[in-house]
MIROMI-889625 format. One record per residue: x, y, z of N, C-alpha, C in turn; residue number from 0; residue in three letters. Coordinates in pm, 1 decimal, decimal comma, padded with zeros to 6 digits. Example, Ala and Ser with C-alpha at 12.3 -4.5 7.8 and 13.67 -1.06 7.14 Angstrom:
REM residues 2
tordren n_px = 01319,0 | n_py = -00569,0 | n_pz = 00780,0 | ca_px = 01230,0 | ca_py = -00450,0 | ca_pz = 00780,0 | c_px = 01320,0 | c_py = -00330,0 | c_pz = 00780,0 | zakol = 0 | nuro = ALA .
tordren n_px = 01285,0 | n_py = -00225,0 | n_pz = 00708,0 | ca_px = 01367,0 | ca_py = -00106,0 | ca_pz = 00714,0 | c_px = 01290,0 | c_py = 00003,0 | c_pz = 00787,0 | zakol = 1 | nuro = SER .
***
This chain:
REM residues 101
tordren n_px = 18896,1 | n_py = 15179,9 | n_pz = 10927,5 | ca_px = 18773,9 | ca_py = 15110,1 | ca_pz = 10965,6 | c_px = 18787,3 | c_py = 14960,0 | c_pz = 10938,0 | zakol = 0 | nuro = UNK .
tordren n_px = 18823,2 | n_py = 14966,0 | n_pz = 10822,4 | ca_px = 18873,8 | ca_py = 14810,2 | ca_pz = 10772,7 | c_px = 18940,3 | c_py = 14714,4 | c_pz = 10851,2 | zakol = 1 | nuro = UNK .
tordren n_px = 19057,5 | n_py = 14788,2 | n_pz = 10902,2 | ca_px = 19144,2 | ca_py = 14698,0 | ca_pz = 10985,6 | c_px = 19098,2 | c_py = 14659,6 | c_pz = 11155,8 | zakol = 2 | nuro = UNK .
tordren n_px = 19029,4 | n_py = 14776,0 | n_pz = 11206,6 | ca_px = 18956,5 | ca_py = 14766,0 | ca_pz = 11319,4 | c_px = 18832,3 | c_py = 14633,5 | c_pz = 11334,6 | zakol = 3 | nuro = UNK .
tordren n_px = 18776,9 | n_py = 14632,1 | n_pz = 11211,3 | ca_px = 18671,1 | ca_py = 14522,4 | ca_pz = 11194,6 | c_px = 18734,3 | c_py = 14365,5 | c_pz = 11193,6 | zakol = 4 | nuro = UNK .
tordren n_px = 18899,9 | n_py = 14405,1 | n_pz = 11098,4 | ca_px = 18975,3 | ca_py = 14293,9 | ca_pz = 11035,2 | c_px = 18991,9 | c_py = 14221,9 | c_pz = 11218,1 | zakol = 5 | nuro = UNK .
tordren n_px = 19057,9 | n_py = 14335,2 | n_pz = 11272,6 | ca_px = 19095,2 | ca_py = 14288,7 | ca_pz = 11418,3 | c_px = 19000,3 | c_py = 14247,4 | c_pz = 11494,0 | zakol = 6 | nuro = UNK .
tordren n_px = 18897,4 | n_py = 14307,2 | n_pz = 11508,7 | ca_px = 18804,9 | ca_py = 14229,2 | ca_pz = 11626,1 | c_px = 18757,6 | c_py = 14113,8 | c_pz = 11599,8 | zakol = 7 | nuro = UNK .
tordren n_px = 18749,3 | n_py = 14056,4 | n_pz = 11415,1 | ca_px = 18664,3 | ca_py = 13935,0 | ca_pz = 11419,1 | c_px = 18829,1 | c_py = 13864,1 | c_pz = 11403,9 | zakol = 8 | nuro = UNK .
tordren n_px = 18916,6 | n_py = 13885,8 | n_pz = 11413,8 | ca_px = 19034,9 | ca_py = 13769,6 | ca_pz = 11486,4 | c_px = 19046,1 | c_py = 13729,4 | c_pz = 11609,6 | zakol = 9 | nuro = UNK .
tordren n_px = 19027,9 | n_py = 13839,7 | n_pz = 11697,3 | ca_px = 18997,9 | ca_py = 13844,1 | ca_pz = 11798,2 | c_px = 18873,0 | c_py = 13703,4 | c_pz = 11813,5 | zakol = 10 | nuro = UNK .
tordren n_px = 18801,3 | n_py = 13727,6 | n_pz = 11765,4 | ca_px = 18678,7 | ca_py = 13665,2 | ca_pz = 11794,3 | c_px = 18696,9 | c_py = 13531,0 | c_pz = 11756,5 | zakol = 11 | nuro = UNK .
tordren n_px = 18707,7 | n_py = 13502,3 | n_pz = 11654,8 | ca_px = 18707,5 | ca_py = 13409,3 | ca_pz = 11559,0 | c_px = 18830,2 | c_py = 13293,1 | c_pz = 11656,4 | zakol = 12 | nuro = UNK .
tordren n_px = 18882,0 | n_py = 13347,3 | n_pz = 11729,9 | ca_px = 19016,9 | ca_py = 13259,0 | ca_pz = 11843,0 | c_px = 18907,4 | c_py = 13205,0 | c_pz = 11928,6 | zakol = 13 | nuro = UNK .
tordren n_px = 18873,8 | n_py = 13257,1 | n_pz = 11972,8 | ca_px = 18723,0 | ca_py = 13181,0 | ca_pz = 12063,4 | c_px = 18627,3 | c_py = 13110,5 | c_pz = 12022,5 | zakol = 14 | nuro = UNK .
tordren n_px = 18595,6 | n_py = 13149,4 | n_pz = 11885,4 | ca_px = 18466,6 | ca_py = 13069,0 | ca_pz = 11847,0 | c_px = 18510,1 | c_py = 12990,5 | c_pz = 11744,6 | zakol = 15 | nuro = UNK .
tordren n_px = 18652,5 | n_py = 12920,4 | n_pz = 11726,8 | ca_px = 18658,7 | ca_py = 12827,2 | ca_pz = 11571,7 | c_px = 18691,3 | c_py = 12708,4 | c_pz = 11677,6 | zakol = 16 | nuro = UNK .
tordren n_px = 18729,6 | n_py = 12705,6 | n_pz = 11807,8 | ca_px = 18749,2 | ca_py = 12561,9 | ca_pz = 11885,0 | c_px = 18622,0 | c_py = 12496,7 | c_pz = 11851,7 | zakol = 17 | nuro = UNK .
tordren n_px = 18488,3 | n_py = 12641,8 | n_pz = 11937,8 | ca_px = 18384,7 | ca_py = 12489,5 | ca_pz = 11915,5 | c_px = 18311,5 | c_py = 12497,8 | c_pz = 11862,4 | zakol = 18 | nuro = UNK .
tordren n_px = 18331,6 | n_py = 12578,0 | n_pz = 11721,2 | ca_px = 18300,0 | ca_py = 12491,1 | ca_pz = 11583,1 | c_px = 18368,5 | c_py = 12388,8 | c_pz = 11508,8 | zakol = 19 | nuro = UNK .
tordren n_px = 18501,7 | n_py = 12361,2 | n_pz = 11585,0 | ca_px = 18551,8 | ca_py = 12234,8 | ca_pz = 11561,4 | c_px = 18493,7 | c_py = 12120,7 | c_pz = 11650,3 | zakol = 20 | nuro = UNK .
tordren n_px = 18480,6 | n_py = 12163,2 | n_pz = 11783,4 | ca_px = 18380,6 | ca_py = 12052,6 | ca_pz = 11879,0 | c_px = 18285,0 | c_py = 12025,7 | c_pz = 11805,9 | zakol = 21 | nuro = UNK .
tordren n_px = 18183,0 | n_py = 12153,3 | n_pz = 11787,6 | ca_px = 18052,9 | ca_py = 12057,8 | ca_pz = 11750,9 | c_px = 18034,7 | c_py = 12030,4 | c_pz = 11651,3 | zakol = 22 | nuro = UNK .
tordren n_px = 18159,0 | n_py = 12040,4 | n_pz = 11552,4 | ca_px = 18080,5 | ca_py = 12015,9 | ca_pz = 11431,3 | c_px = 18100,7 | c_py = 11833,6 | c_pz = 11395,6 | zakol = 23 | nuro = UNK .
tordren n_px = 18197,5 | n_py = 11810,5 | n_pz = 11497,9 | ca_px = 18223,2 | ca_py = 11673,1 | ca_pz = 11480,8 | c_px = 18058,9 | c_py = 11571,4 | c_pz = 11550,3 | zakol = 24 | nuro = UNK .
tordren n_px = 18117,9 | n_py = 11466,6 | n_pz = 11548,3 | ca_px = 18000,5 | ca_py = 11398,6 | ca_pz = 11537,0 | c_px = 17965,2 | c_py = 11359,6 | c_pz = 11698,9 | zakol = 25 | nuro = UNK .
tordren n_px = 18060,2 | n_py = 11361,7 | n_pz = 11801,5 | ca_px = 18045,6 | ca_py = 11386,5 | ca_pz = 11940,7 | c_px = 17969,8 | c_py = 11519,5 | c_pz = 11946,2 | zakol = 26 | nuro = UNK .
tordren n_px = 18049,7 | n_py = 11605,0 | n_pz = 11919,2 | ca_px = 18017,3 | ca_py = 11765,1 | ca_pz = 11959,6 | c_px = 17837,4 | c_py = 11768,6 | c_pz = 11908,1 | zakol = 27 | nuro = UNK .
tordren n_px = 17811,4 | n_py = 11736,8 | n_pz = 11803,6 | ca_px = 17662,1 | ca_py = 11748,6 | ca_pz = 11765,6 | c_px = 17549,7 | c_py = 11607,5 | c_pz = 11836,5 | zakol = 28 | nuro = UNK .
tordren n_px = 17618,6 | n_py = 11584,1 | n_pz = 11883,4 | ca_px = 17549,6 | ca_py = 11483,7 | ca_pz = 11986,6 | c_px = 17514,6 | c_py = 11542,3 | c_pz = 12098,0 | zakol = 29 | nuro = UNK .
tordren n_px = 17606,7 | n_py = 11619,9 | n_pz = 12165,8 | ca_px = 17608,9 | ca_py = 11682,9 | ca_pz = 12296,4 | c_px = 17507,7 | c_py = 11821,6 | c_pz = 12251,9 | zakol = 30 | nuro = UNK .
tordren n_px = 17536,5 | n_py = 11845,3 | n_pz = 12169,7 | ca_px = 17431,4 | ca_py = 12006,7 | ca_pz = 12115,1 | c_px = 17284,9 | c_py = 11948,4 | c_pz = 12140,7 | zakol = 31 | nuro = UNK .
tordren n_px = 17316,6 | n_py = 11870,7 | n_pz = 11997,8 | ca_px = 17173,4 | ca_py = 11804,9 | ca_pz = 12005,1 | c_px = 17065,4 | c_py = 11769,6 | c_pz = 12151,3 | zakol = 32 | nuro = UNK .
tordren n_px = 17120,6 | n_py = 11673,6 | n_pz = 12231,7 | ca_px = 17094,3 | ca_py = 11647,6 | ca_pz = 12363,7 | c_px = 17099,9 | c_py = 11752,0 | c_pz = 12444,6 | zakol = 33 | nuro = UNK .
tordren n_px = 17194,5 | n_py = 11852,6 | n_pz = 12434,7 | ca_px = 17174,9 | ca_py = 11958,5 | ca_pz = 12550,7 | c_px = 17023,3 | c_py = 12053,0 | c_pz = 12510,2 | zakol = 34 | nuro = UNK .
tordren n_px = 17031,7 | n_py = 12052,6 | n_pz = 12361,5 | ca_px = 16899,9 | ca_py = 12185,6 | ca_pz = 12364,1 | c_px = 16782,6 | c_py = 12082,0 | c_pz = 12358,5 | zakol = 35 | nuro = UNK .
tordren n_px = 16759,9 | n_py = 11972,3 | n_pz = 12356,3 | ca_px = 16632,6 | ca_py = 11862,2 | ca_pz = 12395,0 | c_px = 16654,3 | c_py = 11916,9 | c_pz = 12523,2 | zakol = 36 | nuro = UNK .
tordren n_px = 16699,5 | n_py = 11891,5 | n_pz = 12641,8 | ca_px = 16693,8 | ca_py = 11879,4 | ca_pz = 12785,9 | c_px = 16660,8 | c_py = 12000,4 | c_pz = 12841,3 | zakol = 37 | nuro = UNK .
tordren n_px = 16762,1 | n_py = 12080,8 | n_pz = 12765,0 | ca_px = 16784,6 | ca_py = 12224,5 | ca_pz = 12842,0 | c_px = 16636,8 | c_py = 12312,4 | c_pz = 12805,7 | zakol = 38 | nuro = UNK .
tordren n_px = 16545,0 | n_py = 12241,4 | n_pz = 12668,1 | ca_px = 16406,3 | ca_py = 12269,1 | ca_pz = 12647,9 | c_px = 16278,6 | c_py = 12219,8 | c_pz = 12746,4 | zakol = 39 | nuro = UNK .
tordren n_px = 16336,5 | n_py = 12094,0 | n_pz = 12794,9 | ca_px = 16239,7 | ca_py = 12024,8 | ca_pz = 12895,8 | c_px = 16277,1 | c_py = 12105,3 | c_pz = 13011,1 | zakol = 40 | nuro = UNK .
tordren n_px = 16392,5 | n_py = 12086,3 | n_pz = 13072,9 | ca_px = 16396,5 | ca_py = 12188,6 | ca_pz = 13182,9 | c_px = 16349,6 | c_py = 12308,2 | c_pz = 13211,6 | zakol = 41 | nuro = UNK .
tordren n_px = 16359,0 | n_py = 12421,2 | n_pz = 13079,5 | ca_px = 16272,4 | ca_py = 12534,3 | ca_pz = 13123,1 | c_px = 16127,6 | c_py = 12485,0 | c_pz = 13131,7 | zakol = 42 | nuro = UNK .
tordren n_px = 16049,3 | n_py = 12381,7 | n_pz = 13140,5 | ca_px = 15890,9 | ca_py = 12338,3 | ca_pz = 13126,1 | c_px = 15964,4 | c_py = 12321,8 | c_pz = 13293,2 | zakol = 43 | nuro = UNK .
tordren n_px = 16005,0 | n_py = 12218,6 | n_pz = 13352,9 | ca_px = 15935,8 | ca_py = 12143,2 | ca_pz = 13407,6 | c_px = 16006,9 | c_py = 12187,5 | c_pz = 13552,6 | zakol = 44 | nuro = UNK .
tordren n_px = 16100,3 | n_py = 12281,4 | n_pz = 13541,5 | ca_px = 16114,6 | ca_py = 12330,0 | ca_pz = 13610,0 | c_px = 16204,3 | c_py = 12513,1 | c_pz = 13588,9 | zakol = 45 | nuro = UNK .
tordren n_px = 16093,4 | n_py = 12590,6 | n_pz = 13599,3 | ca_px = 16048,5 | ca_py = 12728,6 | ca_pz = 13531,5 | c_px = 16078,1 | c_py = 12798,2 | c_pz = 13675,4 | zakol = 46 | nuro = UNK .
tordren n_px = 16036,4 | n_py = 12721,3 | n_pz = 13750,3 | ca_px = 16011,9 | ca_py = 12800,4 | ca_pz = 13911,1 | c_px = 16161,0 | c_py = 12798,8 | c_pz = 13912,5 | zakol = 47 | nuro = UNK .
tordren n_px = 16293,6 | n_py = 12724,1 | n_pz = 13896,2 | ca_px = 16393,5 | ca_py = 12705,3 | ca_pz = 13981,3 | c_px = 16524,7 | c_py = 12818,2 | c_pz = 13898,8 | zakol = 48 | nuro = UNK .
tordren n_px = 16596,4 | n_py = 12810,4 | n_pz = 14032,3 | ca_px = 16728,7 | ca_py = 12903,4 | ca_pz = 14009,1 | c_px = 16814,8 | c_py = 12862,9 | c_pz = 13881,0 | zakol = 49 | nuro = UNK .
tordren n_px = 16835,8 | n_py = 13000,7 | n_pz = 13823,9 | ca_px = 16910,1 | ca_py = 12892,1 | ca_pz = 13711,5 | c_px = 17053,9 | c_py = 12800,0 | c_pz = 13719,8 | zakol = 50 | nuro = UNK .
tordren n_px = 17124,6 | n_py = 12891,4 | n_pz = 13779,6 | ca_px = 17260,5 | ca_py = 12754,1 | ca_pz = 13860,0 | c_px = 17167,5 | c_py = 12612,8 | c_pz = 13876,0 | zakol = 51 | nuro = UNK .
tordren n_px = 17043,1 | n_py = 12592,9 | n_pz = 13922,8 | ca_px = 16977,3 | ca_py = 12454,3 | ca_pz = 13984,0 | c_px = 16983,8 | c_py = 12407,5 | c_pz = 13856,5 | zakol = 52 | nuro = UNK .
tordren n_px = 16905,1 | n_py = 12517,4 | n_pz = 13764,5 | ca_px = 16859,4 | ca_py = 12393,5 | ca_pz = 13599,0 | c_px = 16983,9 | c_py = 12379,8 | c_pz = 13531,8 | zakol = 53 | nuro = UNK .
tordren n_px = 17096,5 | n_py = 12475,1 | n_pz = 13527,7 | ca_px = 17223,9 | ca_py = 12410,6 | ca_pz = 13496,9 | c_px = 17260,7 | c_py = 12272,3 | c_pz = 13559,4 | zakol = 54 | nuro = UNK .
tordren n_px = 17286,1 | n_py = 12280,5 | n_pz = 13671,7 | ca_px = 17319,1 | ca_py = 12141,7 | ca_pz = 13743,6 | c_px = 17246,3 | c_py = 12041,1 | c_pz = 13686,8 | zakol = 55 | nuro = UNK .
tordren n_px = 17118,8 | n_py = 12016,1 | n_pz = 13678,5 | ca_px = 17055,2 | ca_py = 11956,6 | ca_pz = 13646,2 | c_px = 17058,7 | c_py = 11903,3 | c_pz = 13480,3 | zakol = 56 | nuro = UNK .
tordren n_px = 17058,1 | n_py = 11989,9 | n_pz = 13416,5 | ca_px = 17070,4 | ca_py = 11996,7 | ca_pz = 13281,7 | c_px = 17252,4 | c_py = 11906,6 | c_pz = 13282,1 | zakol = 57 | nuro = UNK .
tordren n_px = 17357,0 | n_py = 11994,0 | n_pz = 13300,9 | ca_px = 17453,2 | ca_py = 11904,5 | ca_pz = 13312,1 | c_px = 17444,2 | c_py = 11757,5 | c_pz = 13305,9 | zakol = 58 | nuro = UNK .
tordren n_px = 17352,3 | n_py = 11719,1 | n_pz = 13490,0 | ca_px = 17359,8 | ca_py = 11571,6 | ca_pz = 13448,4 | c_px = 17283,9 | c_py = 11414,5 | c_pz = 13423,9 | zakol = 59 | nuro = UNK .
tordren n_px = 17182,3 | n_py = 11588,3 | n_pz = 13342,7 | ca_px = 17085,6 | ca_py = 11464,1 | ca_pz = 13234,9 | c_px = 17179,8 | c_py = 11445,4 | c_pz = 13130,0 | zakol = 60 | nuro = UNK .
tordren n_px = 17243,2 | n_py = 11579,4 | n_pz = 13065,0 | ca_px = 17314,0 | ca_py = 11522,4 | ca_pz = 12911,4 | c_px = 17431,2 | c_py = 11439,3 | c_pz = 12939,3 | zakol = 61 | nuro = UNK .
tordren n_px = 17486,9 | n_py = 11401,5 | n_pz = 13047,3 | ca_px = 17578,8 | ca_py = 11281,7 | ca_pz = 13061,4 | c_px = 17466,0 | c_py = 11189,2 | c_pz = 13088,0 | zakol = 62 | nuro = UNK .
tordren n_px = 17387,8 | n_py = 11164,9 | n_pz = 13125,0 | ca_px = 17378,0 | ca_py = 11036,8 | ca_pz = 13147,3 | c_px = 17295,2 | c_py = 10997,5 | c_pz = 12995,4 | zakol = 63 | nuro = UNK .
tordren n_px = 17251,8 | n_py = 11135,8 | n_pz = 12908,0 | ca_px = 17216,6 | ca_py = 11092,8 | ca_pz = 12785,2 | c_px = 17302,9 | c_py = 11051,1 | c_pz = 12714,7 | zakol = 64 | nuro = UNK .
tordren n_px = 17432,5 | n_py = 11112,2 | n_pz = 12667,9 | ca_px = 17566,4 | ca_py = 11054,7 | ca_pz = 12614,6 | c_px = 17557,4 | c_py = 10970,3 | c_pz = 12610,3 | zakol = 65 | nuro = UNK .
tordren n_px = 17594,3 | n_py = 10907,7 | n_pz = 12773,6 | ca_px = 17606,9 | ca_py = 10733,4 | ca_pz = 12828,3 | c_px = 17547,7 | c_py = 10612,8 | c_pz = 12753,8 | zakol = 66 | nuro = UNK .
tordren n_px = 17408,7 | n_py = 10695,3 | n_pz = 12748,5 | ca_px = 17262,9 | ca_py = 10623,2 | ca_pz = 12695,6 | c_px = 17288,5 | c_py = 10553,0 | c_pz = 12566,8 | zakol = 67 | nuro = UNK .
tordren n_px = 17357,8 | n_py = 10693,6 | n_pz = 12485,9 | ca_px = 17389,7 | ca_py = 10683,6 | ca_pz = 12332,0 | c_px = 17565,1 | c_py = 10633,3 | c_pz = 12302,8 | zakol = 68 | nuro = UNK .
tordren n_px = 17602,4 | n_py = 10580,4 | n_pz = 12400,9 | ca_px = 17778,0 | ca_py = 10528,4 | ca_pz = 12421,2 | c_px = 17869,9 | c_py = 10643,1 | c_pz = 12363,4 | zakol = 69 | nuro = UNK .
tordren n_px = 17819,0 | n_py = 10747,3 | n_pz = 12359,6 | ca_px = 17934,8 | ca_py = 10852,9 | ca_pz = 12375,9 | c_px = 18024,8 | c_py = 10880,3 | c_pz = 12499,5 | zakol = 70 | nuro = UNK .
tordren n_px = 18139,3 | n_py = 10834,0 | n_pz = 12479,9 | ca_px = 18200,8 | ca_py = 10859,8 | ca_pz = 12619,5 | c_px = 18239,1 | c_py = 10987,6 | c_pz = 12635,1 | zakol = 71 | nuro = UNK .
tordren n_px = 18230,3 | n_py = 11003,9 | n_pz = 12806,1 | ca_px = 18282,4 | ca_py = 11175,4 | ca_pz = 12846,7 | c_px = 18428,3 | c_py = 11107,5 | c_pz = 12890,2 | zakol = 72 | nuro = UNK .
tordren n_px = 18486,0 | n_py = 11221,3 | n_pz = 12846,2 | ca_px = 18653,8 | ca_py = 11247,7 | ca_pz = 12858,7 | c_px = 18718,8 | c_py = 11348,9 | c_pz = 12763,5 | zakol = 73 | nuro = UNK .
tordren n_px = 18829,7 | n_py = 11353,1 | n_pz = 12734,9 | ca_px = 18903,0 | ca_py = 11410,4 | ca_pz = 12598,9 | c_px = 18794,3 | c_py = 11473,3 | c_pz = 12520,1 | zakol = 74 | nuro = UNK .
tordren n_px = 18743,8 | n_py = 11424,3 | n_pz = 12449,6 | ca_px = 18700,2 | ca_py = 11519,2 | ca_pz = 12312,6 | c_px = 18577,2 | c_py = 11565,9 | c_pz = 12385,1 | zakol = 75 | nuro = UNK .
tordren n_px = 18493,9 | n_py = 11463,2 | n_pz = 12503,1 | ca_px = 18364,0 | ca_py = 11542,0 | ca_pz = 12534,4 | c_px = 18396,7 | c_py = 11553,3 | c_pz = 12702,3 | zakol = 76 | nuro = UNK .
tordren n_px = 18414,0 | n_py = 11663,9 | n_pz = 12756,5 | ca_px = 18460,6 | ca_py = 11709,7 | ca_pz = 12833,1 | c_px = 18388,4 | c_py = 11798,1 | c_pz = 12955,4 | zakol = 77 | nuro = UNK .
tordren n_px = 18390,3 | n_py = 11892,2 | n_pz = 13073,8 | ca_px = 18300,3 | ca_py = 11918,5 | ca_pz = 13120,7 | c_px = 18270,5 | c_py = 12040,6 | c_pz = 13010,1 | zakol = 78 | nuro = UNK .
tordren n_px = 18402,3 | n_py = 12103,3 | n_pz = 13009,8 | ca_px = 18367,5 | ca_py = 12266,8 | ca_pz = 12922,9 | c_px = 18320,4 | c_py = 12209,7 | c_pz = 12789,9 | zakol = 79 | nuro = UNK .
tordren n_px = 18298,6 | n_py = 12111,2 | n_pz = 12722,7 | ca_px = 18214,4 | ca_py = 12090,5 | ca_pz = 12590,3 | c_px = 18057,4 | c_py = 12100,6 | c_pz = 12677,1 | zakol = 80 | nuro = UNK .
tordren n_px = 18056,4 | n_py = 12002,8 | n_pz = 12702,1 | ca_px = 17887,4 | ca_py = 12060,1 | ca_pz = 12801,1 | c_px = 17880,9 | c_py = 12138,3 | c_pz = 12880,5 | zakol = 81 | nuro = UNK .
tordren n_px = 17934,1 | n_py = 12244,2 | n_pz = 12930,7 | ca_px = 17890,4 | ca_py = 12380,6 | ca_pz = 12963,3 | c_px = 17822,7 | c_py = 12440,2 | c_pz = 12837,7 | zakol = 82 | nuro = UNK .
tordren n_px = 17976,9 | n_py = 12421,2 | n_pz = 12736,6 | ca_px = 17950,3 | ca_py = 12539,9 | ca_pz = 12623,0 | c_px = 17854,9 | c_py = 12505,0 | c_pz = 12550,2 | zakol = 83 | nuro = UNK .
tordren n_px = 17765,7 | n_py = 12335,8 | n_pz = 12541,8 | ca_px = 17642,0 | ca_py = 12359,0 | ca_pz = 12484,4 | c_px = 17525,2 | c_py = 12381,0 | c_pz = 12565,5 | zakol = 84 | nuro = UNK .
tordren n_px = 17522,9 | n_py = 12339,2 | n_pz = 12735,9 | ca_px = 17442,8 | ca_py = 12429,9 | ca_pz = 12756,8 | c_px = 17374,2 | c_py = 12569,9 | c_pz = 12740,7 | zakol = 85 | nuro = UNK .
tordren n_px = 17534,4 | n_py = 12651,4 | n_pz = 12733,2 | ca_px = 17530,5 | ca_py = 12787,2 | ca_pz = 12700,8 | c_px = 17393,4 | c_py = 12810,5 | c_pz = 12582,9 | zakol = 86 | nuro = UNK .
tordren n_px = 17475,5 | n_py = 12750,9 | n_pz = 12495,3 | ca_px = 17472,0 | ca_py = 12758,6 | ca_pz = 12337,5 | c_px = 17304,2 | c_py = 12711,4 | c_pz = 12371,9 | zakol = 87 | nuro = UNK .
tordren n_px = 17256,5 | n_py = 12636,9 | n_pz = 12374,3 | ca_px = 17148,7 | ca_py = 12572,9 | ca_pz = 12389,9 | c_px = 17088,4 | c_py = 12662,6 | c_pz = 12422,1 | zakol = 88 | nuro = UNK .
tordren n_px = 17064,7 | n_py = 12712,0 | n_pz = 12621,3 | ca_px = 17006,1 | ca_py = 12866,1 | ca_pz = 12624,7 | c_px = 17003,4 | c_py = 12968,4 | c_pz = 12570,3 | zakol = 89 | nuro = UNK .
tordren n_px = 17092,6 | n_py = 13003,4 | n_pz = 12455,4 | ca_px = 17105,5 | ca_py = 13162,4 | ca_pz = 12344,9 | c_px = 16992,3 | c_py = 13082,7 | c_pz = 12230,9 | zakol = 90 | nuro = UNK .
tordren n_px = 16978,6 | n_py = 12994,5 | n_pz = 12170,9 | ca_px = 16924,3 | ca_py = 12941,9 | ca_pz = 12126,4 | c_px = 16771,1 | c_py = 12905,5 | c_pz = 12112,4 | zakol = 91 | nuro = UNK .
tordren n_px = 16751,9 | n_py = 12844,0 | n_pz = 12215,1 | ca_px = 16615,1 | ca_py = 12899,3 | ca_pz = 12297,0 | c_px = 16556,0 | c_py = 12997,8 | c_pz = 12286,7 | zakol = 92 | nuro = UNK .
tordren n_px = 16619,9 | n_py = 13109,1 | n_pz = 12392,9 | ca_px = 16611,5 | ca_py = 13226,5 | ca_pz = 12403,8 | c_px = 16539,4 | c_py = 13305,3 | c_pz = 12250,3 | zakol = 93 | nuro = UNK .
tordren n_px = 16645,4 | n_py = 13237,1 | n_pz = 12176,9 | ca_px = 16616,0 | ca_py = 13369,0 | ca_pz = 12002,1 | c_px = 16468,8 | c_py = 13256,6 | c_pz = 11988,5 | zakol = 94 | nuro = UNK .
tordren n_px = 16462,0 | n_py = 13183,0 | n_pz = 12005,6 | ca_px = 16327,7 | ca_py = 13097,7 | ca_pz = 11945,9 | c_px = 16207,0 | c_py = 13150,6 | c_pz = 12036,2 | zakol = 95 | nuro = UNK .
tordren n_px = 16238,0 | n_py = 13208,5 | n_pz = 12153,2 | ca_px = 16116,6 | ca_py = 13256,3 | ca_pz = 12290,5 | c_px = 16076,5 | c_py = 13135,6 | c_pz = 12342,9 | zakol = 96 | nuro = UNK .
tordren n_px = 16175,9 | n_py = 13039,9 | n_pz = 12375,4 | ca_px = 16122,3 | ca_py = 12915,2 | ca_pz = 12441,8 | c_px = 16180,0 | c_py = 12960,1 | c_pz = 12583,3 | zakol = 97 | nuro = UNK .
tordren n_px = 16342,3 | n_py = 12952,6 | n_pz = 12618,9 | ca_px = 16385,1 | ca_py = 12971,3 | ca_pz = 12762,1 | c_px = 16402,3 | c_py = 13124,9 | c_pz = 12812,3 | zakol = 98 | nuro = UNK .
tordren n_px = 16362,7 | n_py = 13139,3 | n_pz = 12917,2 | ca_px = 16354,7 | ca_py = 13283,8 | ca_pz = 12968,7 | c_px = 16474,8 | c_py = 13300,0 | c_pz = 13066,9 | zakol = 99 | nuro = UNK .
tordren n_px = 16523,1 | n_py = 13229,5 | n_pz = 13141,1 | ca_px = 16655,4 | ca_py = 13231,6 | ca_pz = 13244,1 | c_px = 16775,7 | c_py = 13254,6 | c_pz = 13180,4 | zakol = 100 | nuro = UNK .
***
């Protein structure tokens, strides 16, 4: 039983220690930060729309928030860093009962 548990959270732990190295840096918690602000306004203000739309959308408010705050996108902040806090942002939500999509 031991070793079965030992294995799956290695398994796991290969996927999820990148971006707890992303966000825990001081880019990566910028982009968190900003994605679950936006990705909170978006389920308000637009509730009616597809969620691919409020992704898109969400995407590229938090670049142009970055921008705002001179975080540059490239290397360390990337498209898949803002996917994965969109993601993260919606599971987040979600456990709080704010986003429903």
């Amino acid at each position: 039983m031991w070793n079965k548990l030992k294995m799956m959270f290695s398994s796991i732990w290969k996927f999820v220690l990148p971006l707890l190295k992303v966000f825990s840096s001081s880019a990566g918690k910028a982009v968190l930060q900003s994605a679950i602000k936006i990705v909170s306004e978006i389920a308000i203000t637009m509730a009616n729309s597809e969620g691919i739309d409020k992704k898109n959308a969400a995407f590229k408010l938090i670049i142009a928030d970055l921008k705002r705050q001179g975080i540059q996108i490239g290397f360390a902040v990337g498209e898949s860093v803002i996917n994965a806090a969109i993601e993260t942002a919606v599971q987040y939500l979600k456990n709080k009962g704010i986003e429903d999509d």
